[in-house]
LUMBA-748988 format. One line per field, with one value per residue (C-alpha): residue number from 1; residue in three letters; x, y, z. Coordinates in steps of 0.001 Angstrom, whole numbers, plus 500000, padded with zeros to 6 digits. Layout:
! residues N
pos <- [NUM; ...]
code <- [ALA; ...]
c1 <- [X; ...]
c2 <- [Y; ...]
c3 <- [Z; ...]
END
This chain:
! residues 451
pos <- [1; 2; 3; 4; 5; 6; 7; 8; 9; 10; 11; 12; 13; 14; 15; 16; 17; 18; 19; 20; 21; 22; 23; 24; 25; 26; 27; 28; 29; 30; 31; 32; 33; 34; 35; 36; 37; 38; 39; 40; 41; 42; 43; 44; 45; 46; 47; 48; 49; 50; 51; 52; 53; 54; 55; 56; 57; 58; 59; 60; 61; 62; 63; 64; 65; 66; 67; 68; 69; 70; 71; 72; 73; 74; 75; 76; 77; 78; 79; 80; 81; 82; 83; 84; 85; 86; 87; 88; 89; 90; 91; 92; 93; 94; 95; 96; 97; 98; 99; 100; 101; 102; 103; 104; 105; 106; 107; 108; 109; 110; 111; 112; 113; 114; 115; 116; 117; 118; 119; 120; 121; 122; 123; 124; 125; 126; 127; 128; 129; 130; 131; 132; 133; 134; 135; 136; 137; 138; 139; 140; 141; 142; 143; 144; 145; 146; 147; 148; 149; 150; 151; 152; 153; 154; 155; 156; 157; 158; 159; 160; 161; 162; 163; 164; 165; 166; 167; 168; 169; 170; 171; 172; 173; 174; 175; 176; 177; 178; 179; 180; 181; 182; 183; 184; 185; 186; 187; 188; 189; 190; 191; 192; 193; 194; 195; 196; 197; 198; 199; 200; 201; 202; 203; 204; 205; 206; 207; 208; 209; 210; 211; 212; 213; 214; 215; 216; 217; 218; 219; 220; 221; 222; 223; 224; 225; 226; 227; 228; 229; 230; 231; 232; 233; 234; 235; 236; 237; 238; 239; 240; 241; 242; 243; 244; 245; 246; 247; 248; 249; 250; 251; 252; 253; 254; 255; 256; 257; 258; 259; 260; 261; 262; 263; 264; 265; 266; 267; 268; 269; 270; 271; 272; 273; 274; 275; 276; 277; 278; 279; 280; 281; 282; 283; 284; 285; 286; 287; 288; 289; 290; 291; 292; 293; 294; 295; 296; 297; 298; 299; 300; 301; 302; 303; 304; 305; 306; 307; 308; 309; 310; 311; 312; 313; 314; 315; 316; 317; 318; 319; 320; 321; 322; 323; 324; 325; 326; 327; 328; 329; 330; 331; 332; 333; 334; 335; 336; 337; 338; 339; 340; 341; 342; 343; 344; 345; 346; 347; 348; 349; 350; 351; 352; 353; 354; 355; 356; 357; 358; 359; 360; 361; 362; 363; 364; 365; 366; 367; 368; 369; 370; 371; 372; 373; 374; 375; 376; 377; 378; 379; 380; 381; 382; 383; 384; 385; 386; 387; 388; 389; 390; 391; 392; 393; 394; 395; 396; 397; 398; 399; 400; 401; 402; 403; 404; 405; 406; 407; 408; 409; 410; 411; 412; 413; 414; 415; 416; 417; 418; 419; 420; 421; 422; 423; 424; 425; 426; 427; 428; 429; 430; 431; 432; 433; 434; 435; 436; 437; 438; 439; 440; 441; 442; 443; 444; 445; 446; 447; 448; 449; 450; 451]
code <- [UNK; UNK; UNK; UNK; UNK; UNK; UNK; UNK; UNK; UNK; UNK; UNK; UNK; UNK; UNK; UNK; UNK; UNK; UNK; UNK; UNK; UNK; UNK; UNK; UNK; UNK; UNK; UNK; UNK; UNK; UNK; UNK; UNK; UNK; UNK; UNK; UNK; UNK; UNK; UNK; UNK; UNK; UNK; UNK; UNK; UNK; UNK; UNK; UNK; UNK; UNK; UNK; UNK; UNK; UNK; UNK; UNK; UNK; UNK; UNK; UNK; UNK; UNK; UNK; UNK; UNK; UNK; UNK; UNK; UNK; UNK; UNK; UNK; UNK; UNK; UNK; UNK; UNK; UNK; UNK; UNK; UNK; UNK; UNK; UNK; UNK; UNK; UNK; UNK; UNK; UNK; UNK; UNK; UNK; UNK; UNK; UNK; UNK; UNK; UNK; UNK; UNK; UNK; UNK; UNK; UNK; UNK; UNK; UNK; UNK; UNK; UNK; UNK; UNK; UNK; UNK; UNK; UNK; UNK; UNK; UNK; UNK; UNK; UNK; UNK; UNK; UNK; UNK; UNK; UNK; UNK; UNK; UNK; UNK; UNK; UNK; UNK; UNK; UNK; UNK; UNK; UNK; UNK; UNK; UNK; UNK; UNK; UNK; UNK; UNK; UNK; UNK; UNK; UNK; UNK; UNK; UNK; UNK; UNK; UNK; UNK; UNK; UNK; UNK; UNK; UNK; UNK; UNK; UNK; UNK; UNK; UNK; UNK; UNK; UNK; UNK; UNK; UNK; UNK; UNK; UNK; UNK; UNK; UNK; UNK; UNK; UNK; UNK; UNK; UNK; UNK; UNK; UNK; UNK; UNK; UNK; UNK; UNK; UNK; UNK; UNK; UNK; UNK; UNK; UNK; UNK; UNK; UNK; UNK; UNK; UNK; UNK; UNK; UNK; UNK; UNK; UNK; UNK; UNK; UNK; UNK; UNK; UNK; UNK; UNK; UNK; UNK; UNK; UNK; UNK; UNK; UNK; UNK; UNK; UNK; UNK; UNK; UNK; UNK; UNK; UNK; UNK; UNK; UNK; UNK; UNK; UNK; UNK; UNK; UNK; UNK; UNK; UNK; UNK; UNK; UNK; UNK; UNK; UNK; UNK; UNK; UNK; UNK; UNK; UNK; UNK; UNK; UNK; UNK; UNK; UNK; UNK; UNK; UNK; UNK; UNK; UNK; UNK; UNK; UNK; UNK; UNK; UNK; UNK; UNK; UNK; UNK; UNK; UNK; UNK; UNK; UNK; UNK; UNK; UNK; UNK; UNK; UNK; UNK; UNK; UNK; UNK; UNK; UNK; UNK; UNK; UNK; UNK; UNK; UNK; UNK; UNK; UNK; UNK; UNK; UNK; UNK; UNK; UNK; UNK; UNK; UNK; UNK; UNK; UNK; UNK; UNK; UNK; UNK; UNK; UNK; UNK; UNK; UNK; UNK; UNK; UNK; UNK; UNK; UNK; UNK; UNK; UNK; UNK; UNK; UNK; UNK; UNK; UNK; UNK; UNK; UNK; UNK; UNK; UNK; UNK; UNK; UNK; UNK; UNK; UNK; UNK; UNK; UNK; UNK; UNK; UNK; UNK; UNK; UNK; UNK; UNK; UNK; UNK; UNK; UNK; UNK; UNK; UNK; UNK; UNK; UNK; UNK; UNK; UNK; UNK; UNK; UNK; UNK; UNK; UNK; UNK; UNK; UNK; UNK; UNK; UNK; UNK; UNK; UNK; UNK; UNK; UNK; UNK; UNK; UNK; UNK; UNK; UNK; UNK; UNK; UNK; UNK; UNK; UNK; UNK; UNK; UNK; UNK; UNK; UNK; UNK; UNK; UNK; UNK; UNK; UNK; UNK; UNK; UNK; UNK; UNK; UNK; UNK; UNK; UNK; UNK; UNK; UNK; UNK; UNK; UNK; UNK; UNK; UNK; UNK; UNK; UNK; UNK; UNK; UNK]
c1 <- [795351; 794367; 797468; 796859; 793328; 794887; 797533; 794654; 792100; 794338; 794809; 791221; 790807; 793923; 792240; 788592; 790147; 792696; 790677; 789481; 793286; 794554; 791561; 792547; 796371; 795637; 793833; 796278; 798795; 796956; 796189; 799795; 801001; 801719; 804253; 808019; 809024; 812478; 814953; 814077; 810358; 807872; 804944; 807089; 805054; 808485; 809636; 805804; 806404; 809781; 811416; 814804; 816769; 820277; 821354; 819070; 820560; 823973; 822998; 821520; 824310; 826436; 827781; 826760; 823089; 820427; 817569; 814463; 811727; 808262; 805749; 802193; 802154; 803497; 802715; 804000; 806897; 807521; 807847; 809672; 811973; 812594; 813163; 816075; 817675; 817876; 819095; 821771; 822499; 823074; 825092; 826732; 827408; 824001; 822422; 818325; 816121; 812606; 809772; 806159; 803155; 802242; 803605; 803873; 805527; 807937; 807746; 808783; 811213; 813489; 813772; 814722; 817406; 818685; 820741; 821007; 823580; 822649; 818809; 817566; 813878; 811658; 808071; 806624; 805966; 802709; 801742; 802178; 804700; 806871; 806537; 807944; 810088; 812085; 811848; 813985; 816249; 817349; 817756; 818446; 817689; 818924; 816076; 812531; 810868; 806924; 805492; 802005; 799196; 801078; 800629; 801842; 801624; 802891; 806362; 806109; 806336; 808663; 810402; 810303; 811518; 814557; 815660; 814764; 813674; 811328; 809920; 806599; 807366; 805019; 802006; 798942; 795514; 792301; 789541; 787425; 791332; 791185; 787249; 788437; 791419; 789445; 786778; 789084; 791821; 793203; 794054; 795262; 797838; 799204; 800093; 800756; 803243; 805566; 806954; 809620; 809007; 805910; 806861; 803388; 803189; 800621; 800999; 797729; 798489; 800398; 797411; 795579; 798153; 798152; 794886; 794800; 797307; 800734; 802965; 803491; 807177; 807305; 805287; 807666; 806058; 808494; 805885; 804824; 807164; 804968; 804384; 808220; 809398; 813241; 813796; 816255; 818366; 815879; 816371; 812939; 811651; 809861; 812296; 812261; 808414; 808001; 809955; 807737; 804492; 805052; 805094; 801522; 800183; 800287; 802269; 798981; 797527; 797303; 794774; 796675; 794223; 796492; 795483; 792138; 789324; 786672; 784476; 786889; 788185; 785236; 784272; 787412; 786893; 783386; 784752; 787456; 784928; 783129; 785948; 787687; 785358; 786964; 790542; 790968; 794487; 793841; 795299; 794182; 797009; 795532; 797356; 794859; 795477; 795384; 797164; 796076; 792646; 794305; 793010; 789944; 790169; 791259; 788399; 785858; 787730; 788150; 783866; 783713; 785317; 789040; 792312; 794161; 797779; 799590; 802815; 804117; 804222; 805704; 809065; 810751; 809489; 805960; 802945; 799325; 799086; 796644; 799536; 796650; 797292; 796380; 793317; 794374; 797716; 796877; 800050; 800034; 803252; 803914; 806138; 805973; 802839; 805083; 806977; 803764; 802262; 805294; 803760; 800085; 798272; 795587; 795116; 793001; 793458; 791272; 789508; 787778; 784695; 781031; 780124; 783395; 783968; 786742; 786765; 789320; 791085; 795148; 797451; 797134; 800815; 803284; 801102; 800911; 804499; 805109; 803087; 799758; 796489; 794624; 791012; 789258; 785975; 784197; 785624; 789305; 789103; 792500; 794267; 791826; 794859; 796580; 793034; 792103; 794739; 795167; 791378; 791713; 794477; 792386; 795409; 793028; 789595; 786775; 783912; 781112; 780339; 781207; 779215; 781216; 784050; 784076; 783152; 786093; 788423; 787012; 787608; 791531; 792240; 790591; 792913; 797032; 797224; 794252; 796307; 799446; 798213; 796474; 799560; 802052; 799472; 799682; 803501; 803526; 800826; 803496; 806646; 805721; 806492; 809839; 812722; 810113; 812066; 815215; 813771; 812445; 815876; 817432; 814755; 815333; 819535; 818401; 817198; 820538; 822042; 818704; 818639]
c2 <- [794782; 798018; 799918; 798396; 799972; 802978; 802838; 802644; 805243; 808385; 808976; 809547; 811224; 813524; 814210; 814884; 817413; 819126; 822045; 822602; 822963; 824807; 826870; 827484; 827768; 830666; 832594; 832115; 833268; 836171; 837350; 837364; 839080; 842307; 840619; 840369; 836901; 835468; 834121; 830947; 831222; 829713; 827267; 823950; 822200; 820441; 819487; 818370; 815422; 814626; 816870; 819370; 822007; 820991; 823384; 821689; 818096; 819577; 820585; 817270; 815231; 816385; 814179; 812889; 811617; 813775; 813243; 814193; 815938; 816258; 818609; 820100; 823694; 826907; 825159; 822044; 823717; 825315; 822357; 820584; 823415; 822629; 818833; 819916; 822707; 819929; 817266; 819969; 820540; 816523; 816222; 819305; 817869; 816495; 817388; 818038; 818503; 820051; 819829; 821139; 821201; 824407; 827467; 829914; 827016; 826820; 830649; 830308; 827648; 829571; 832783; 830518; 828326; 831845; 831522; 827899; 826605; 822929; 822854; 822203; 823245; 821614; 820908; 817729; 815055; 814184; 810629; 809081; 805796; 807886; 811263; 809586; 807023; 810299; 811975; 809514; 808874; 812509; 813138; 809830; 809821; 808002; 808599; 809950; 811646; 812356; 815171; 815496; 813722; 813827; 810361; 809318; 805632; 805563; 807552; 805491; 801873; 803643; 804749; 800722; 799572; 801584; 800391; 803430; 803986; 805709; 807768; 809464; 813038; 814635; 812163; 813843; 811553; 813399; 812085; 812055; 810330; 807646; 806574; 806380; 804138; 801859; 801287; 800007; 798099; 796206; 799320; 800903; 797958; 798033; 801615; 801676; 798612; 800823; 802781; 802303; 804511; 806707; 809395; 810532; 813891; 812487; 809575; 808570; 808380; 805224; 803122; 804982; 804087; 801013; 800685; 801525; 799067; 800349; 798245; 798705; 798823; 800967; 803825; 806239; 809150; 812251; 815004; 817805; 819509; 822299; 822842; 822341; 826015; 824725; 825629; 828913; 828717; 830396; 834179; 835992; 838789; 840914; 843559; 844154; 843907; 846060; 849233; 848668; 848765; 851976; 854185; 853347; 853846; 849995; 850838; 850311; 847016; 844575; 841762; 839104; 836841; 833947; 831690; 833641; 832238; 834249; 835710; 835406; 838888; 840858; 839116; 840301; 843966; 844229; 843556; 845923; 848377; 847484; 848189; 850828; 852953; 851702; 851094; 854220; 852566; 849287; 847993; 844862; 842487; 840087; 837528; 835282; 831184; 832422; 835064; 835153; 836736; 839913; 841700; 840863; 840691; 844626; 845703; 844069; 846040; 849518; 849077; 848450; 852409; 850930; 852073; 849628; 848760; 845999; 844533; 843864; 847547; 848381; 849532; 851691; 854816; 853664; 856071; 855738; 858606; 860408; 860665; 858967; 855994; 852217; 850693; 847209; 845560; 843115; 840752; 839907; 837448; 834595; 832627; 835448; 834358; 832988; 837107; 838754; 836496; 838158; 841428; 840644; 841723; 838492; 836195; 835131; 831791; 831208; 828216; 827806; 829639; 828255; 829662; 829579; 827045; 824815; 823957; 822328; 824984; 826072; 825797; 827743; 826319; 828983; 831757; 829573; 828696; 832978; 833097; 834968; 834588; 832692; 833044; 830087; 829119; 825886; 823734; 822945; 819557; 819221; 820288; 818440; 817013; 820432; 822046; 819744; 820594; 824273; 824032; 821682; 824176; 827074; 828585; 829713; 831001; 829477; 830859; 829601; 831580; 835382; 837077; 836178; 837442; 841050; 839998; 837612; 840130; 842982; 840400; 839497; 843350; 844702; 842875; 842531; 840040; 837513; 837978; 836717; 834106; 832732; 832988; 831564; 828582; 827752; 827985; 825392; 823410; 822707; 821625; 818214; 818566; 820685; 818691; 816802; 818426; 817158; 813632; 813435; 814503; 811370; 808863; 809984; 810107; 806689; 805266; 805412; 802756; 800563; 796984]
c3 <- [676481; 678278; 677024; 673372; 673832; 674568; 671842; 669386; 670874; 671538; 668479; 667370; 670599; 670206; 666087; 667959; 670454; 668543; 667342; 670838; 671910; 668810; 669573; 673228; 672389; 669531; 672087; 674842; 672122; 671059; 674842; 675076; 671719; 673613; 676157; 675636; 675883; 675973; 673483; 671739; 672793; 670367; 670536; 669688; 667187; 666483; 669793; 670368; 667912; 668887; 666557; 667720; 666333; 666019; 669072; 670999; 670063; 670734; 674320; 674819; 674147; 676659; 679549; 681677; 680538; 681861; 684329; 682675; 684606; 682987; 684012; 682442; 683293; 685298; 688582; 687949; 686672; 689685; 691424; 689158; 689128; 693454; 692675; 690039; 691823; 694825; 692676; 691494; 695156; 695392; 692477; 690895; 687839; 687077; 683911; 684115; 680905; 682193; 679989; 680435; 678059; 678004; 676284; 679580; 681318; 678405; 679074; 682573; 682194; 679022; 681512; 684486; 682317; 681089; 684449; 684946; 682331; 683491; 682677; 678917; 678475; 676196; 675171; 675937; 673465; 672444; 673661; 670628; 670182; 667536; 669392; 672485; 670975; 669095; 672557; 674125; 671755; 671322; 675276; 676667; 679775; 682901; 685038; 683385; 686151; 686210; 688123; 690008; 687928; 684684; 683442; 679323; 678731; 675546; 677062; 679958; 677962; 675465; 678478; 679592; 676899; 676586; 680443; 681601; 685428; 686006; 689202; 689717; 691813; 694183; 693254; 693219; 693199; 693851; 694780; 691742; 690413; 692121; 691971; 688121; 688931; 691320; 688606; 686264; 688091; 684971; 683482; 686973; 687217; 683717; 684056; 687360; 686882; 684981; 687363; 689988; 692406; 693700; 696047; 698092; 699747; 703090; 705329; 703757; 700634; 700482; 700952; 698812; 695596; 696770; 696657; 693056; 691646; 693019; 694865; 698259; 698347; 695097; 697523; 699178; 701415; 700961; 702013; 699662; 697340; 696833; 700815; 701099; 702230; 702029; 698440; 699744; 696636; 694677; 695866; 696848; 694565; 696976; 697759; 694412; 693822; 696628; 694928; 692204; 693301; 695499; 693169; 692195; 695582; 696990; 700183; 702773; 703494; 700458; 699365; 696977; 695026; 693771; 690690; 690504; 687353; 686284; 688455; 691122; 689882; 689920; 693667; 694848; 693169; 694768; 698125; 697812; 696672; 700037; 702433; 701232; 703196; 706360; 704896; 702490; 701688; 700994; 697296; 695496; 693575; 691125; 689890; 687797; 687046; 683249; 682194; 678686; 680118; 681587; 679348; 679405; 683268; 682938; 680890; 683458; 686617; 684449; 683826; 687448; 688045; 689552; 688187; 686864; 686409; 684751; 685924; 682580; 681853; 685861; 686060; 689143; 688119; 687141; 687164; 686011; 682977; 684891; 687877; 690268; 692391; 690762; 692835; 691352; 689799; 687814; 687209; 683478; 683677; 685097; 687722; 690292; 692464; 695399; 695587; 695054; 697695; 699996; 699695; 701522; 704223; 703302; 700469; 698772; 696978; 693796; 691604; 695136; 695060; 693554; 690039; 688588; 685318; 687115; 690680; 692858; 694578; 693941; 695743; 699373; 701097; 699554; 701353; 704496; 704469; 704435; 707523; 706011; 706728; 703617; 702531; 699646; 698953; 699672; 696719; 697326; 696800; 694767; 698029; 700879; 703243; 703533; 704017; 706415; 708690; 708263; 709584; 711996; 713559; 713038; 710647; 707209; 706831; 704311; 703320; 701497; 698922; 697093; 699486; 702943; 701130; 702126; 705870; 705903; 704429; 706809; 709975; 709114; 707943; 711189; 713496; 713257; 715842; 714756; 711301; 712894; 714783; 711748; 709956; 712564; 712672; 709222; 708997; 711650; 709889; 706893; 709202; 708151; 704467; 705342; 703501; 701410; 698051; 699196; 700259; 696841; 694691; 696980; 695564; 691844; 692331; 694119; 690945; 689082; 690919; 691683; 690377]
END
């Protein structure tokens, strides 16, 4: 009954919401007009339906079937991305299609395939019956593999009915998640009853699936993919980074704010302005959650008196046109937040600080599995096991509120060795979750073969 419910409501829900999203996707489009973006790149209202090109049909039908990997956007991506490369490293002949929703996932995912002859990109369906139905029929899947919170019923009963098994990857339930799920356990248990396999990144987490519908032996703790600092087949950017930001004048000590929202920016520009009294070299790198607002995120810092420069126009030989020195980078593309996170002398990890339209915190274990001190706000809620420990071991720093974060930023910059104690402390808080990709590509291989 629930997922008949379902069945009936999305679509008037999908009808009342779709101006909001082609609303939001025009602008993201337009904020990105000025970028070059790879072959085949588009927004995919074909593949969104179920719909493929002929070249992409050809690709799919190769042998053998593919394991398909969904994912929502450029994070998710990037882990999904880990679990295939290690299921590739288990099986060099497998096949992976990786899908994502949005369009600088899709971004992210065409430029990484580019080099990975194995991996089909695609869009994601739209939950509809039909959308998913023509979905599976075109890729045919062995294994259809959901990442993080990314939950379809209608794919996951079409799925179902098509014998399909069918794994969850690095669950994700926050808080606010699983109140939801609790409230309503028929409709927790007749969604949760379609999959095989849950793989949990904490201890903790098994009873707290369970407690929302999932069967016990269906639970498997793996550890975190995204805290998982084994993925060493994908070759580190920051030599490269490194030649390109010197000509600009970034060679002295370096603040990275990672998956910054608005007014994270201009917080971390005020406290730059703050300090560079006692640190006449230190450089700002801002590498915001949406990238479609660079330019608007540009205009703001250029008002605020910094010279800016933008990565997507950085080569080797890059210069401001007045010759002078860049106060800020602001990185305009995306996938690169784990090599520009390389570069630091302290982070800064956004979506984590009061007064900002989302909260919830990103992600703050790729900068703690490099070994750098990390700086967020109060709200990191989406993240509260791996903040709870780097905390616990005295290996980050929070603050409460926009106005600590100069004093914060002042303390870590001040002193090298507090810096790498912090930072030695918080590689050593993610041991745990070493392996956890590799753990995870055995479960889905695992489901091939399972009864």
């Amino acid at each position: 009954m629930a997922l008949l419910l379902y069945r009936l409501l999305f679509p008037v829900a999908f009808l009342l919401a779709l101006p909001f999203y082609a609303l939001r996707l025009v602008r993201r489009e337009r904020g990105r007009a000025s970028q070059e973006k790879p072959p085949g790149y588009g927004i995919g209202l074909g593949q969104r339906f179920g719909h493929y090109t002929e070249e992409i049909r050809a690709r799919l039908a190769g042998q053998p079937a593919p394991i398909w990997i969904c994912s929502i956007s450029v994070g998710e991506a990037l882990v999904a991305l880990k679990i295939a490369r290690a299921i590739r490293a288990r099986d060099p002949q497998a096949r992976v299609v990786l899908s994502v929703t949005t369009s600088t996932g899709y971004e992210l995912l065409l430029r990484e395939a580019a080099a990975l002859g194995w991996l089909v990109p695609l869009y994601n369906p739209i939950d509809f019956t039909f959308a998913a139905r023509a979905a599976i029929a075109a890729i045919r899947p062995r294994v259809l593999v959901l990442t993080e919170g990314g939950i379809w019923p209608n794919l996951l009963r079409a799925a179902r009915a098509a014998g399909i098994r069918i794994v969850l990857a690095a669950a994700r339930l926050s808080p606010r998640s699983e109140r939801r799920w609790r409230r309503y356990p028929g409709i927790a248990r007749s969604v949760w009853g379609l999959f095989d396999l849950v793989c949990v990144p904490e201890a903790d987490d098994v009873a707290r699936f369970g407690g929302i519908g999932v069967a016990r032996d269906r639970i498997r703790h793996t550890g975190s993919v995204k805290f998982d600092n084994a993925a060493k087949d994908t070759p580190s950017r920051e030599a490269e980074f490194r030649a390109l930001v010197q000509p600009l004048g970034l060679s002295g000590p370096l603040i990275v704010g990672g998956s910054t929202w608005a007014p994270e920016e201009i917080a971390l520009a005020d406290a730059l302005k703050k300090l560079r009294a006692e640190f006449p070299t230190l450089r700002l790198i801002l590498v915001p959650r949406h990238v479609e607002r660079a330019a608007a995120i540009a205009d703001e810092l250029s008002r605020a008196g910094l010279r800016v420069a933008l990565r997507s126009k950085l080569t080797s030989s890059s210069k401001l046109p007045s010759g002078d020195n860049a106060d800020v980078l602001l990185v305009d593309t995306t996938g690169e937040l784990r090599d520009w996170y390389a570069l630091a002398t302290v982070v800064f990890v956004g979506k984590s600080l009061p007064g900002i339209s989302e909260t919830g915190g990103q992600n703050a274990g790729e900068p703690a599995a490099l070994g750098l001190p990390v700086i967020f706000g109060p709200h990191m809620e989406n993240f509260a096991p791996l903040v709870t420990h780097l905390l616990r071991d005295d290996a980050a720093v929070q603050i409460a509120s926009a106005a600590d974060l100069a004093g914060a930023l002042r303390t870590l910059l001040a002193d090298a060795e507090k810096r790498t104690a912090i930072g030695t402390r918080a590689r050593a808080a993610l041991v745990p979750h070493q392996g956890a990709t590799a753990r995870t590509a055995e479960c889905v291989v695992a489901q091939e073969t399972a009864e």
